[in-house]
C-alpha positions in Angstrom: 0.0 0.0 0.0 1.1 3.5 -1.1 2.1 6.1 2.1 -1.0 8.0 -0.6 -3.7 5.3 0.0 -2.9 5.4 3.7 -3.1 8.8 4.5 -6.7 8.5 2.2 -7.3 5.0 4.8 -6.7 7.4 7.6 -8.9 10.4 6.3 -11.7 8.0 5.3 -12.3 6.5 8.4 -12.2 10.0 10.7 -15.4 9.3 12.9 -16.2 13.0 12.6 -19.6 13.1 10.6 -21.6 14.1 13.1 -21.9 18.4 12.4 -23.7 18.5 9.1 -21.8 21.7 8.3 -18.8 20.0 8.3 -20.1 17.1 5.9 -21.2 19.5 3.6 -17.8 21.6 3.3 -16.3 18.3 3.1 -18.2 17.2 0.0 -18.1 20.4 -1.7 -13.7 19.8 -1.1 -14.5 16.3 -3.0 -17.5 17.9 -5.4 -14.3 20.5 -6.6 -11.4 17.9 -7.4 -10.3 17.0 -10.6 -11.8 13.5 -9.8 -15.0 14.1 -9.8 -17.1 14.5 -13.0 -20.1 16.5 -12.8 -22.7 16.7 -16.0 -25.9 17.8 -15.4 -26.8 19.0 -18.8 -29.5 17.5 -20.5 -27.6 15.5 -23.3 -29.5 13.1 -26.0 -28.1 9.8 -24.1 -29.4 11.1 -20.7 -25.8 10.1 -19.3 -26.7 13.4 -16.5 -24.8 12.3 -13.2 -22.0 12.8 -11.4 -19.1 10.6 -10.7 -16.0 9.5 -8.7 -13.8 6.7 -8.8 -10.4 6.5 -6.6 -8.7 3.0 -6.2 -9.9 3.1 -1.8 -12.6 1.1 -0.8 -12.6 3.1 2.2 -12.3 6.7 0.2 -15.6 5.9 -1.8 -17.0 4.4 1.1 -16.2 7.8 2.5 -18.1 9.7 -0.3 -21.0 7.1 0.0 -21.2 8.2 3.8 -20.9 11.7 3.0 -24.2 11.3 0.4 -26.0 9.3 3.1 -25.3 12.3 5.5 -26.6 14.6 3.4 -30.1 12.9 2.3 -28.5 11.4 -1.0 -29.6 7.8 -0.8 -29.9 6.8 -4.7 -26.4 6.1 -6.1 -24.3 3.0 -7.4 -21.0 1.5 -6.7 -19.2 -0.2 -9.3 -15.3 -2.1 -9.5 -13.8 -1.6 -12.8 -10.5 -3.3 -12.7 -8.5 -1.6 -9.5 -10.9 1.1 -9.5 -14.0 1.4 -7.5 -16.8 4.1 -9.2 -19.8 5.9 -7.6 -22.3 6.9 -9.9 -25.0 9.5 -9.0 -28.1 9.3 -10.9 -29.7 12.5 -12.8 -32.3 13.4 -10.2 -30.3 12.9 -7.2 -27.2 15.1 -9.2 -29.2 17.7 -9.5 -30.1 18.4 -5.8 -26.5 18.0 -5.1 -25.9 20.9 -7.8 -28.6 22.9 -6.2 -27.2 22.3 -3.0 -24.3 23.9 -3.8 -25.3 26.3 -6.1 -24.6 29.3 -4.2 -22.1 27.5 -1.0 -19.4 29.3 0.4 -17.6 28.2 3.5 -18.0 29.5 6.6 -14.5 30.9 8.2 -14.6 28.3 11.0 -11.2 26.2 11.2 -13.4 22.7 11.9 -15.3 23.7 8.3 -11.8 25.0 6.5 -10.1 21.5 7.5 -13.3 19.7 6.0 -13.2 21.4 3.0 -9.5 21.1 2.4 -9.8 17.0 3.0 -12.8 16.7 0.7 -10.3 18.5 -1.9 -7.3 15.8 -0.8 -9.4 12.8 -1.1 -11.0 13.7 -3.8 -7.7 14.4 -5.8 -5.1 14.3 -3.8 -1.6 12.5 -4.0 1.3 12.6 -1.6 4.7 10.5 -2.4 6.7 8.3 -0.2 8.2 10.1 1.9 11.5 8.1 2.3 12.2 8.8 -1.3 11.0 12.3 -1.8 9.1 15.0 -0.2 6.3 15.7 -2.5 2.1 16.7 -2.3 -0.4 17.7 -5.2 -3.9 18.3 -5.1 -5.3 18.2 -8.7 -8.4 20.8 -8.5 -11.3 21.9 -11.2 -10.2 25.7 -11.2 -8.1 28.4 -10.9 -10.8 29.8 -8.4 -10.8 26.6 -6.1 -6.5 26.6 -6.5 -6.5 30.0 -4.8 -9.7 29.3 -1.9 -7.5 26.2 -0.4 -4.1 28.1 -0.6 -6.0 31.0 1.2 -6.9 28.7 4.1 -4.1 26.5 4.4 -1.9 30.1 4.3 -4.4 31.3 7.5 -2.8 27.9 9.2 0.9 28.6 8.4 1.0 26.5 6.0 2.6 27.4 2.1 1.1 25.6 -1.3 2.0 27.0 -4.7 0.0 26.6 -7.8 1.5 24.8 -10.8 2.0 27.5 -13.3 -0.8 27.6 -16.3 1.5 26.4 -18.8 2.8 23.6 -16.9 -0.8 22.8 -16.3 -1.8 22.6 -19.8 0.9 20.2 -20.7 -0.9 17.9 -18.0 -4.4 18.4 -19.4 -3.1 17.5 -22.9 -1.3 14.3 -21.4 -4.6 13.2 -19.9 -6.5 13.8 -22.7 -8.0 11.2 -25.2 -9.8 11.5 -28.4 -13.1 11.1 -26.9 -12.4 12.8 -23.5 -14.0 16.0 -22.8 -11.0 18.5 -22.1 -11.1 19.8 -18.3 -9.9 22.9 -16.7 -7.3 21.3 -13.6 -5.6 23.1 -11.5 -2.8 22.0 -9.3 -1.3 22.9 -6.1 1.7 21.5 -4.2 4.1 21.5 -1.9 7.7 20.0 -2.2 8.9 20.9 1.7 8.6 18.2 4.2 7.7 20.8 6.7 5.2 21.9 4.9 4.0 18.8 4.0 4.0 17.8 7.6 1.9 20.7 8.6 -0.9 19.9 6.1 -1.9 16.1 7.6 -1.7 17.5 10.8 -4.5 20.2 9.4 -6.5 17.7 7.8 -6.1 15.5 11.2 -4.1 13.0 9.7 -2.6 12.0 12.9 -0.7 8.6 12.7 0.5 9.8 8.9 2.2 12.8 10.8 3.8 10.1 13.0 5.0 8.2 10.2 6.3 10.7 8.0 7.7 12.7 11.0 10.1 9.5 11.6 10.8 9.5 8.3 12.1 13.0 8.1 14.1 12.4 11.1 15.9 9.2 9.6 16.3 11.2 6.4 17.7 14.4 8.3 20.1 12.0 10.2 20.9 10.2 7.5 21.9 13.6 5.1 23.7 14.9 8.1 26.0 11.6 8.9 26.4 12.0 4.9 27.7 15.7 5.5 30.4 14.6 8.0 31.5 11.7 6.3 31.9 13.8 3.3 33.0 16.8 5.3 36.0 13.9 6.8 36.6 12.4 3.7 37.6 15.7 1.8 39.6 16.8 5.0 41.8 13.5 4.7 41.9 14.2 1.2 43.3 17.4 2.0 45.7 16.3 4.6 47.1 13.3 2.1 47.5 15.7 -0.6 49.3 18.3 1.8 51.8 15.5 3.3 53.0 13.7 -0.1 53.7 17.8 -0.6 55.9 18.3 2.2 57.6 14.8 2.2 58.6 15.6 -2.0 60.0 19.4 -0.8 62.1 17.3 1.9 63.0 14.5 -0.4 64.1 17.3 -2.9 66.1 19.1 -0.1 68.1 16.4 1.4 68.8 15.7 -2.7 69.9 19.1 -3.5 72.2 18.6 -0.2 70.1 21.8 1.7 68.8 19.6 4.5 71.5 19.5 6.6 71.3 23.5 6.6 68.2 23.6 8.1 67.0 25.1 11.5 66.9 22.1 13.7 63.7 23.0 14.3 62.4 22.3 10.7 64.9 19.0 10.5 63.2 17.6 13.4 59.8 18.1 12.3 61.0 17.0 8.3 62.0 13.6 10.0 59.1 13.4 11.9 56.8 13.7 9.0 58.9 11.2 6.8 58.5 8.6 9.5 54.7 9.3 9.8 53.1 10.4 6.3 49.6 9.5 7.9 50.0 11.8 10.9 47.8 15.2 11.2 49.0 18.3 12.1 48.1 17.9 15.2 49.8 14.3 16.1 53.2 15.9 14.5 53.4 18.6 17.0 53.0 16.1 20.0 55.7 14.1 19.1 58.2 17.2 19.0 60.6 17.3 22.3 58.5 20.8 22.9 55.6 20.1 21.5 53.3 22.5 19.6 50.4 23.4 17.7 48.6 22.6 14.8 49.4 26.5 13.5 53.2 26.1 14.3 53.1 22.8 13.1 52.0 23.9 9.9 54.3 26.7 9.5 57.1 24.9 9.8 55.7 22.6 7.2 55.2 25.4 4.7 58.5 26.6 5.4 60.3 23.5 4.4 57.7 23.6 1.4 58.8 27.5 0.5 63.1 26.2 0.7 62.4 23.5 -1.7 60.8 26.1 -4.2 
């Protein structure tokens, strides 16, 4: 099962149907997704109905509650292939339509959350989490696109809107020859915080729990990558620098210099010829007077300088 499909398992069994307000904000979220078809013109089959199909028993399940709650009792349920169908029937359509003719919803945050689930379920996908972070709800308009991000921004938390050239690429991809062409609109979030916020809003609480330990494991795990990177490029570093200062020695005691050094430098040249592996630090505590790292080093770089 898809981390998708169980944040919809979650949402869909939410025993929260009990303040008819909230059922209705809820279905007019699912009524305004890209999922649901609505045609309630008269056409010359009589095909007037409205639709949804998802791949969640308990999503349409969810829907079919939602009708019951609201006095819609005629409607079908059909499995075609993975995909499980509702099918509202002419009359029953257009009472829903009427019902929501002229809805707006109220600026209550128990409404707002139902609204912005119905939208989720309805046409909402949310990736795995352990490989990337990434949210979408597919919506009918523009208009719709701009109510949700309005309430989830009240909330603290940021969707974009896919831009309307992006868009239309989609629609075209979706498209078939005898497919009616649609007017969706996406918003989405690619930041895990974000993200995190939003099934928290829509009270997806164990899916919080989840992902939250996900985004831990991933933060630790791209930190521990940091260091080891961070270490790797620092030993790098170090090799790189000692195979330089052994060569300048190598080339003074050649050249017959060495012996003309400061015993200072000749006792720390030795000391890095016997132990190529050694840090800066390890050097300078072998010394008879040990010292730093820094005066480590610029003994180091003076040998380096002589050999020039």
């Amino acid at each position: 099962m898809s981390f998708s499909t169980e944040v919809k398992e979650e949402l869909s069994k939410l025993s929260n149907l009990a303040n008819k307000n909230c059922v209705k904000a809820e279905m007019y979220g699912y009524l305004n997704s890209n999922n649901v078809s609505a045609t309630l013109a008269s056409t010359s089959t009589g095909k007037c109905c409205i639709k949804f199909s998802t791949e969640s028993e308990y999503n349409i399940n969810r829907f079919a509650k939602l009708l019951s709650n609201l006095r819609i009792q005629k409607y079908n349920i059909d499995i075609v292939g993975k995909n499980f169908t509702i099918t509202i029937p002419k009359e029953q359509s257009i009472i829903i339509k009427n019902m929501f003719k002229e809805y707006k919803i109220e600026a209550s945050e128990n409404e707002e959350k139902a609204f912005v689930r119905g939208t989720f379920l309805g046409g909402g996908t949310i990736n795995n989490p352990k490989n990337k972070y990434h949210i979408e709800i597919a919506l009918k308009t523009e208009k719709i696109a701009n109510e949700v991000i309005e309430i989830l921004a009240k909330y603290g938390i940021n969707f974009k809107i896919l831009n309307a050239e992006k868009t239309k690429n989609v629609q075209k991809e979706v498209e078939t020859a005898k497919s009616k062409k649609t007017s969706k609109c996406i918003i989405y979030s690619k930041d895990g915080e974000e993200i995190s916020k939003f099934l928290a809003f829509v009270e997806a609480s164990n899916s919080v729990l989840k992902f939250e330990d996900i985004r831990v494991y991933r933060n630790m795990r791209n930190n521990v990558n940091r260091i080891v990177n961070c270490e790797t490029a620092n030993l790098s570093k170090t090799v790189d620098a000692a195979v330089k200062q052994i060569e300048a020695i190598n080339k003074l005691k050649q050249e017959g210099k060495f012996n003309k050094l400061p015993e200072n430098l000749k006792e720390i040249a030795e000391l890095r010829i016997k132990n190529p592996e050694a840090s800066l630090t390890e050097l300078g505590k072998m010394l008879k007077e040990p010292v730093g790292k820094s005066g480590v080093n610029y003994r180091l770089q003076t040998i380096v300088k002589m050999s020039g």
